[in-house]
Structures are given as C-alpha cells and as structure tokens.
N, C-alpha and C positions, 0 to 999 in steps of 0.2 A: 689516196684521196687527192684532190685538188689542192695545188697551193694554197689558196684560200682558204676551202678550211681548216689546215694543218696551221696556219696563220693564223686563224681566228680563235683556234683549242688553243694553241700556247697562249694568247693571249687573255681568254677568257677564265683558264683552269688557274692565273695567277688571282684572283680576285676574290677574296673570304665569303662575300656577299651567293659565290655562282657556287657555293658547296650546303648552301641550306637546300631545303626539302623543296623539290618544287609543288604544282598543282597535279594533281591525277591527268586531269584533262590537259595539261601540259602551260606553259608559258603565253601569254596574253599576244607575245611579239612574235613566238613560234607561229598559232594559229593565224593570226592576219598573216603572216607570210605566207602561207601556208593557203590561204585563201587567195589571195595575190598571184601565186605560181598558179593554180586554177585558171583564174581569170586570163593569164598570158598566154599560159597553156594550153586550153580548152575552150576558149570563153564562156567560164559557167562561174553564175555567181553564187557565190556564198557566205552566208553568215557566218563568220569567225566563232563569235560567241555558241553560238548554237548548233553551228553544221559542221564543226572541224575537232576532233580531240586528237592530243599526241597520242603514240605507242610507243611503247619499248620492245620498237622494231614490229611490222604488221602480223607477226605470227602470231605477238600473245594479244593482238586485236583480234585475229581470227578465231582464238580459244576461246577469248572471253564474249565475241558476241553471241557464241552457242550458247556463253551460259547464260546471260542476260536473256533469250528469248526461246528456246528449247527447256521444253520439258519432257518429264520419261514419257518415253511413247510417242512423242513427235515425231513427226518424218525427216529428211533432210535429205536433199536430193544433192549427191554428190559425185564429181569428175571421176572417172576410171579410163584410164591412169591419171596420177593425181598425183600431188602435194600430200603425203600423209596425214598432217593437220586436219583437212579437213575431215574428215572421218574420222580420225584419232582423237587427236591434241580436243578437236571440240566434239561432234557429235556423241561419239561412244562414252568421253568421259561426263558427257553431262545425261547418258542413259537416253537419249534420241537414237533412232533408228536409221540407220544409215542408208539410202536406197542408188545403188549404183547406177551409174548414168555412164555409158557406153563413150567413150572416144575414139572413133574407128577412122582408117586412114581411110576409105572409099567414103566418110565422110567428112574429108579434112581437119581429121581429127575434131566436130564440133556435135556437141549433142544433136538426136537425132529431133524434130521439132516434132513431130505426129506421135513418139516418144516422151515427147512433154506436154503435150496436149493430150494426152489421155493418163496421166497421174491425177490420183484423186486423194483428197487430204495432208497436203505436203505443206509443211509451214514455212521451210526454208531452201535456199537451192545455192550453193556454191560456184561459181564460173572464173574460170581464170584463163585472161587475152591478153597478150601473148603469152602462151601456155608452158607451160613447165609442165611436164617435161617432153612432150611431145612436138613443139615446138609452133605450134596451128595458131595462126592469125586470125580476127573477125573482121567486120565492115560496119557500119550505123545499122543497115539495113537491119542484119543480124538481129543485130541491140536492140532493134525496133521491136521485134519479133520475142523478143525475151521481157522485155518490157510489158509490153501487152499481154501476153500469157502469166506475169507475175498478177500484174492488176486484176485480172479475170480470175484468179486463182487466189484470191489475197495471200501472195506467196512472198515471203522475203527474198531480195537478190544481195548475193554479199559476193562484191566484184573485189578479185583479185587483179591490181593493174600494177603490180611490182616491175613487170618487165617493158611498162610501156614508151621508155626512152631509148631500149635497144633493139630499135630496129635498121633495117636497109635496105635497098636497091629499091628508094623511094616510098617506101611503107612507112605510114604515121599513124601510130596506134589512136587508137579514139578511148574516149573515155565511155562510161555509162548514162554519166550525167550531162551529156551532149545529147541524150533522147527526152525529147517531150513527154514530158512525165514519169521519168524515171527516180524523182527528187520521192515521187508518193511511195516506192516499194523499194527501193537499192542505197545500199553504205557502199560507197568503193572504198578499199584498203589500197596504201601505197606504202614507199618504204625509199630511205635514205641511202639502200645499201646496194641495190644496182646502177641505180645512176651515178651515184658519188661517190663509188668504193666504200662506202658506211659502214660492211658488213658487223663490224665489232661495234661498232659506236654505239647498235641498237636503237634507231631511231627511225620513226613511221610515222603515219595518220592514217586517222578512216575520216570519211568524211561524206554526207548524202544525208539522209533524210533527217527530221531533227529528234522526230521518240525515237527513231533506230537509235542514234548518236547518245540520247538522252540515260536510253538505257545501259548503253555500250560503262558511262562516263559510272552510270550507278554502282557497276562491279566491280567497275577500275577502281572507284573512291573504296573499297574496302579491301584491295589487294594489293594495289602499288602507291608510290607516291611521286609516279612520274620520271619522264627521264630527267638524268643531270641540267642542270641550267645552264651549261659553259657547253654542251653536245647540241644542246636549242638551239643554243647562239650559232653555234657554227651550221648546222642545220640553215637557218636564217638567210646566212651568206651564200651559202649554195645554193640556195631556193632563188635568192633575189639575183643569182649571175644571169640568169634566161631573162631576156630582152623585153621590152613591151608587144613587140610582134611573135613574138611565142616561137620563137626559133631556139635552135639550141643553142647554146653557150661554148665558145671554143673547144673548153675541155671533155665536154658531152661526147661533140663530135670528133675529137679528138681520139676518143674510148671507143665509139662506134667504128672509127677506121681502123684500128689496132684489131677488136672482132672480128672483121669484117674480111679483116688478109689470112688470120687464124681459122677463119670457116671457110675460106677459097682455098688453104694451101689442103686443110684436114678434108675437103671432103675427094679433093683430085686425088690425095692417098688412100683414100680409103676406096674410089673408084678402080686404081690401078689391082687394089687385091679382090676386086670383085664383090666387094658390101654394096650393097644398096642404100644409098640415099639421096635427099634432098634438097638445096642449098635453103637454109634458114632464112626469111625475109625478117625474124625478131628473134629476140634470146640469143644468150651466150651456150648453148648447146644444139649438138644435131642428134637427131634423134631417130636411129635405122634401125631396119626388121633384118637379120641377120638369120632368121629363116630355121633356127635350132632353140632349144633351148636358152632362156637366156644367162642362169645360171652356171651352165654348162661354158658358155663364150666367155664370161665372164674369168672364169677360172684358167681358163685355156690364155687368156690377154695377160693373167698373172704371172704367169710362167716365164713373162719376159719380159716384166715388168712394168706392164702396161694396165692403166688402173679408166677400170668404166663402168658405171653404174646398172645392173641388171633390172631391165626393166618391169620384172616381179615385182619390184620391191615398189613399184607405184602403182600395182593393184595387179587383179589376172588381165584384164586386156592391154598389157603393159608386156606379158611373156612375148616372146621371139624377137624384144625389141632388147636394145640395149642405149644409154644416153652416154653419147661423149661430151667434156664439158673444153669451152674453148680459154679457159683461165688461165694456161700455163704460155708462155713464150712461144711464139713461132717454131725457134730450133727445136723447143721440147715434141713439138708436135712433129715435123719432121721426123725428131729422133722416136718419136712414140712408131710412126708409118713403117720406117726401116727394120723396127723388132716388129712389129708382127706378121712382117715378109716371113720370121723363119716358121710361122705358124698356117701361114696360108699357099 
C-alpha cells in the first residue's frame, strides 16, 4: 500500500475510540470521501448520505445486492467468463437464475447488444469494465447503450469498476454514472484493493442509485457491522491523495508503470514461444486463447513451475483461454518465460 496509508493504519489502529462497532453503511467521513473521489474522478455527483455505502471489500457488496433484490426465479443476466461471484457468491445462492451472457473475443470481449435486446424478463444484469478476466475495455458510447436497454427493460445494472484506475497507453476508464441517466437503473461497485494494494484491508463502496443503495444498506444492517474504523480512515487518505483535476496521484501512477513493464516484458515472452496475445490497455492480467485445452495448459505450466489460471474456471467461454496475472516482480516473469521454453 502507499506510505500514506500504512501511515495513517499505524496511526489510527492506536486509538480505543477506531476499535468500537462501526455503521453497516460505513463511516459519515468514509462516504463524503468517497463521494469527493467521484466528483474528481468522474465528475459525478453524489449524495454521501444516500448514494454511497461502505463494503467489506466490493465482493460481499456484490453477494448482498442479489440478495436485497433477486428473488427465486428471477433472472440475472450474467458475464461469461466472469468473476465467479456473480453467478455464484450471488445469483445461485439467492435461488435467481443465472442467464449467461456471452464474452467473445470477435466481440471485444463485450456483450453482444441484439443479444440483450432481445432478453425478455431479466431483473438484473452484471457488467464489469475493465474486465477480469478477459481483459476488454468499454467507451461512454457503450455505457450509453446499456443504460438505455436497462431503462427500457426496467433492468438493474450493477457495474463492476474495481479495475478502473489500472489502465494504460492512454486509456481512462469511465464510470457508469458519467451516463445521463444511468443514476435511475445502475449501483456501481468499487474497491480499495486495486488501486491501493488494499487487497487484505477489505474495503469498497457501491455507490448509484438511492432504493438500489437503500436496499443494498437494509441487508448489510442485518449481516455486518461495517468495516474497521482505523481501515475507513486510512481508506480516507487514499481516496483524498487524487487532485482536484482527477488525475492520478503519484503512487497510482507510479503502480500503473511498474504493470505496465510487467505486461511489455510477459507478453514479448510469451510471443517468442508462439502464445497468442494481446497487450492489455487495463488490468493487471493478459488474458490468451492458447488454442487447447485449457486445463490441460494449465497442468503442463505446472510441471515447471509456472502457475496460471485455467480459463474454465470463469465459465465455458473462458475454455482454450488461460489468465496470466502481472503481480509477481519483473525477474519472476522473465523467470516464469525461461521455464516454459523447456515446454514449448
């Protein structure tokens, strides 16, 4: 994580007052920041009080808003390949029906839209830009386009924008709520844990429409009691380092060039053994069709110790792909390139 918040956790976890219970909906000072990083961010405004609640971390935001607003037998139009949550974590476990939505690489990996304009009875619909694990970026345009079909369809959109501070070669993720009228049918989910290194801290928001929010806050208040108050605080600090022109904050961009030599060095090795892929304009993963099995590739990477995520495991149109992830050191990735020379 950033100096700063490793600076402001020491500081805050000494305090008796930051170890009581916090609010479900989270900290009064979390949310205005929170709202704040919006506004510099994005330029989109919103109500603290009413449009923003914390998570503990956007995942168990995405379980809980199935439960809050799926019931059995509801639809829910879901990524494939995907995030397992959505389908899992929420859908299935709240007895909604899961209906797969296609991400195919002759479509940039994006839903197909005469595909979603012809779903009839779907209450909820999943999207996540920049996508995990496929890697596929959108445009407002898009947005626009999903927006409209939500309203036309009284369809809930619940935007997954976890990854939208890692991007590059000049790509700037948009938000949901940068679309005229996207505040009537979309909650976007974020999360403290891509941009900040947060991943353990467990700290998110959703944030968009206000009965979305409303209902989000009614299931939280019977299952959690909110993150820690000294994780808010430093949350706080990292939210408030982005400028008032919404540019990134040194250490942001700091993280995005450290990516960015990690996806230049991993995908020239993986060109020299003849894998196919694509360089990543967002996300800390590349995400290649390897043309076999992808269980099969997977096993065969382990043999030399090389560890990559079978892209089965994020639904069937996920097979013959497999996800490299660019988390480990430059030399690790090199060293990863050199052992799978003895396999290719």
């Amino acid at each position: 994580p950033p100096k700063l918040v490793v600076k402001t956790l020491k500081e805050e976890v000494r305090k008796p007052e930051n170890h009581n219970y916090s609010f479900s909906q989270g900290e009064p000072e979390f949310k205005e920041a929170v709202a704040e990083w919006y506004k510099r961010r994005f330029r989109v405004d919103l109500n603290p009080e009413r449009e923003v609640v914390a998570l503990i971390g956007s995942k168990e935001g995405i379980a809980n808003i199935v439960r809050a607003f799926i019931n059995p037998g509801d639809k829910v139009l879901v990524p494939n390949p995907a995030y397992p949550v959505y389908a899992y974590g929420g859908t299935i476990l709240s007895d909604g029906i899961p209906v797969q939505m296609p991400l195919l690489e002759e479509n940039e990996f994006k839903p197909n839209i005469e595909f979603l304009d012809s779903q009839k009875n779907v209450k909820m619909m999943f999207l996540n830009y920049p996508n995990n694990p496929t890697t596929g970026i959108v445009d407002k345009n898009f947005l626009k386009q999903i927006v409209e079909i939500a309203k036309e369809k009284n369809m809930i959109v619940c935007y997954d924008n976890a990854y939208s501070e890692i991007c590059f070669d000049g790509y700037k993720a948009p938000s949901i709520l940068e679309i005229e009228g996207a505040k009537e049918v979309a909650v976007e989910f974020h999360s403290c844990s891509k941009t900040f290194c947060m991943t353990g801290d467990r700290i998110g928001f959703a944030v968009g429409n206000e009965k979305l929010i409303e209902g989000l806050v009614k299931v939280k208040s019977q299952i959690d009691s909110g993150p820690p108050k000294y994780i808010q605080k430093a949350a706080v600090k990292a939210l408030e380092s982005y400028p008032e022109n919404g540019d990134q904050p040194k250490h942001v961009k700091k993280l995005n060039k450290i990516y960015r030599e990690r996806r230049d060095v991993l995908v020239k090795g993986l060109e020299k053994l003849g894998i196919k892929c694509k360089k990543p304009k967002a996300t800390f993963y590349i995400w290649s069709n390897v043309g076999i099995s992808s269980m099969e590739f997977t096993k065969k990477l382990l043999e030399v110790g090389v560890v990559v995520t079978p892209g089965i495991g994020f639904g069937e149109y996920g097979e013959k792909y497999v996800r490299f992830s660019l988390t480990r050191p430059k030399e690790e990735i090199e060293e990863a390139c050199e052992r799978m020379k003895k396999i290719f």
